[in-house]
C-alpha positions as CSV (number, residue, x, y, z in Angstrom):
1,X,-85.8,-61.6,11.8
2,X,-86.1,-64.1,8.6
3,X,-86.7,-67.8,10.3
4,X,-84.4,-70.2,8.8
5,X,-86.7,-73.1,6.5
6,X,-86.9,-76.9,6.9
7,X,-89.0,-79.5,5.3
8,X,-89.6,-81.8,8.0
9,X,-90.3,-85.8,8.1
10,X,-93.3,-87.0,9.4
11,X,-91.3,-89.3,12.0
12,X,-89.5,-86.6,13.3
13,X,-92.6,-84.4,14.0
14,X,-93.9,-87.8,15.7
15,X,-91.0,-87.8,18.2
16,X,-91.8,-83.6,19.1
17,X,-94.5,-85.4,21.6
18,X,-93.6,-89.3,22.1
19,X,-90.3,-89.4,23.0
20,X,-90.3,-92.5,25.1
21,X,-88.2,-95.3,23.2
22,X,-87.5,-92.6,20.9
23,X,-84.1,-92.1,18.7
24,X,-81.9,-88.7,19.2
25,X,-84.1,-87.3,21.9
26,X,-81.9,-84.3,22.4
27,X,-82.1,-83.4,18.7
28,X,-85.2,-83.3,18.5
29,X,-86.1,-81.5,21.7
30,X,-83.8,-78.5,20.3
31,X,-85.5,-78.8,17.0
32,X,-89.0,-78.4,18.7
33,X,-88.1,-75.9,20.9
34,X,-86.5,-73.9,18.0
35,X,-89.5,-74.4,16.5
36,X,-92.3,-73.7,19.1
37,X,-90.6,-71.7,21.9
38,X,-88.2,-69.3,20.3
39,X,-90.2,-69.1,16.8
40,X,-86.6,-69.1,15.0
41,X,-87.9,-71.9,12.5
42,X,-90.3,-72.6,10.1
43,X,-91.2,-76.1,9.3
44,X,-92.7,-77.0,5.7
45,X,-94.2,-80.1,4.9
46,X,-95.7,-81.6,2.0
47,X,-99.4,-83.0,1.4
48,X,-98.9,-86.2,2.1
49,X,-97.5,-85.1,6.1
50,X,-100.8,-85.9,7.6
51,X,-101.2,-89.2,6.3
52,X,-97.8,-90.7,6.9
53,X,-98.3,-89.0,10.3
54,X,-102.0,-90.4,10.9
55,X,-100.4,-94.0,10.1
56,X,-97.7,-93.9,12.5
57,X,-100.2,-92.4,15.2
58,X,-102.5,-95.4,14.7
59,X,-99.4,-98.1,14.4
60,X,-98.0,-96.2,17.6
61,X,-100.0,-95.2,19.8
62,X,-102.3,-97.2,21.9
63,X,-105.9,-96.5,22.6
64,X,-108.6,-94.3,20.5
65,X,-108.6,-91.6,22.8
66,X,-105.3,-91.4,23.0
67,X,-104.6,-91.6,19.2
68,X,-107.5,-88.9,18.4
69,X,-105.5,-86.8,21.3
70,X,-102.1,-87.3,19.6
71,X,-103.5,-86.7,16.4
72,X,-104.7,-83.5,17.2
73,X,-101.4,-82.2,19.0
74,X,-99.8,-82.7,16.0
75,X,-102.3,-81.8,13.3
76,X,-102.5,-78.3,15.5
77,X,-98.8,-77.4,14.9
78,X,-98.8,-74.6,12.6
79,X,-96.3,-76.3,10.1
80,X,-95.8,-74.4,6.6
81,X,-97.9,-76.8,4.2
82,X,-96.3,-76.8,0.6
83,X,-98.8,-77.2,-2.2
84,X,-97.9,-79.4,-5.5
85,X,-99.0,-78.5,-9.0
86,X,-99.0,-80.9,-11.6
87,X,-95.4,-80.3,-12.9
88,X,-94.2,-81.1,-9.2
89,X,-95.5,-84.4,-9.0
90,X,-93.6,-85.7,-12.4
91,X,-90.5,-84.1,-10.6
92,X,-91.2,-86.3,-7.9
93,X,-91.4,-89.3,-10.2
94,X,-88.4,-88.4,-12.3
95,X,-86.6,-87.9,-8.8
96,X,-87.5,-91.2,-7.5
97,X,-86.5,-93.0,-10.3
98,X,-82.8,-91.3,-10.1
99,X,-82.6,-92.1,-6.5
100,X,-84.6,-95.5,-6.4
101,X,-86.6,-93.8,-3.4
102,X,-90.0,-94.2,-2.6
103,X,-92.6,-91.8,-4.2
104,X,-93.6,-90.5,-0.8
105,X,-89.9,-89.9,0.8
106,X,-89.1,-88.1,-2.4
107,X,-91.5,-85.4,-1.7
108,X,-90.0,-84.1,1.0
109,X,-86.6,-83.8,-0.7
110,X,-88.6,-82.4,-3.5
111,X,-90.2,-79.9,-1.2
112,X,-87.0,-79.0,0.3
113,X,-85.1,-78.7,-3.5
114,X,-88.4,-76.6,-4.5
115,X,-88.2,-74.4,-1.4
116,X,-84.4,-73.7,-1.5
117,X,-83.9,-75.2,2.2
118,X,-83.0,-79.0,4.1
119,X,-85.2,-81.7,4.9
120,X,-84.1,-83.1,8.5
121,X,-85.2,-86.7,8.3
122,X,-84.3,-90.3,10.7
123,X,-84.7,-92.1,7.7
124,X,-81.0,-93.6,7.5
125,X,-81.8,-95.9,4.3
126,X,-83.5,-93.1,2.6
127,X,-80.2,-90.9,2.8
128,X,-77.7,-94.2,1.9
129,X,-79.8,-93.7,-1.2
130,X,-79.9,-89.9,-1.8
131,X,-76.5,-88.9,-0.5
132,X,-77.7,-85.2,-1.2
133,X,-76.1,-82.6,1.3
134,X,-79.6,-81.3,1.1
135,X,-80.9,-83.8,3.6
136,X,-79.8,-83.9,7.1
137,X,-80.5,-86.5,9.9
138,X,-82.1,-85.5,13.3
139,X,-78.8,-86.9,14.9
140,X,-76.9,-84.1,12.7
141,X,-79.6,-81.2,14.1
């Protein structure tokens, strides 16, 4: 069976473990167990993933042990990592600039255009901006 493709946003992969305080809960429990349990997904993500998630482990999570723990959890999900060549990362830029979108947020749409699939995001002011049917919120999951 062909798994269905989605570029994923860091803070959603943050809310597969912490959940407490946490937007669309339900969302993102289906989305993780779709992913983990009955293997019917794959998730993509682009280079940058561990860094925007390492950030919002140390900004969220309390505690070295804990964050190193956390860190871990997540870096051990077996998540589709897209590779950039040099021609992607202008098309990031040119994208950008249309959009007015950070650098960083772009590359997951890019990742998602380049890879013919969504990116599931909770970044509301990132899709006022894009308005692309390409991107869906974790509400919409």
């Amino acid at each position: 069976m062909k798994k269905r493709k989605y570029v994923v946003d860091a803070c959603v992969i943050f809310k597969f473990f912490l959940q407490q305080g946490e937007d669309y809960i339900e969302q993102t429990r289906a989305l993780r167990k779709n992913y983990l349990e009955a293997g019917v997904l794959e998730l993509l993500v682009p280079p940058l993933w561990a860094y925007e998630l390492g950030a919002i482990v140390q900004k969220r999570v309390e505690g070295a042990k804990e964050q190193d723990e956390f860190l871990k959890m997540i870096l051990d999900l077996r998540l589709t990592k897209i590779t950039f060549m040099q021609s992607d990362y202008r098309g990031i830029l040119k994208l950008s600039r249309k959009f007015a979108t950070s650098y960083y947020d772009t590359s997951y749409l890019y990742a998602a255009i380049m890879n013919n699939c969504s990116f599931i995001t909770a970044d509301e002011k990132f899709m006022s901006k894009v308005k692309s049917s390409r991107v869906i919120h974790i509400r919409n999951y």
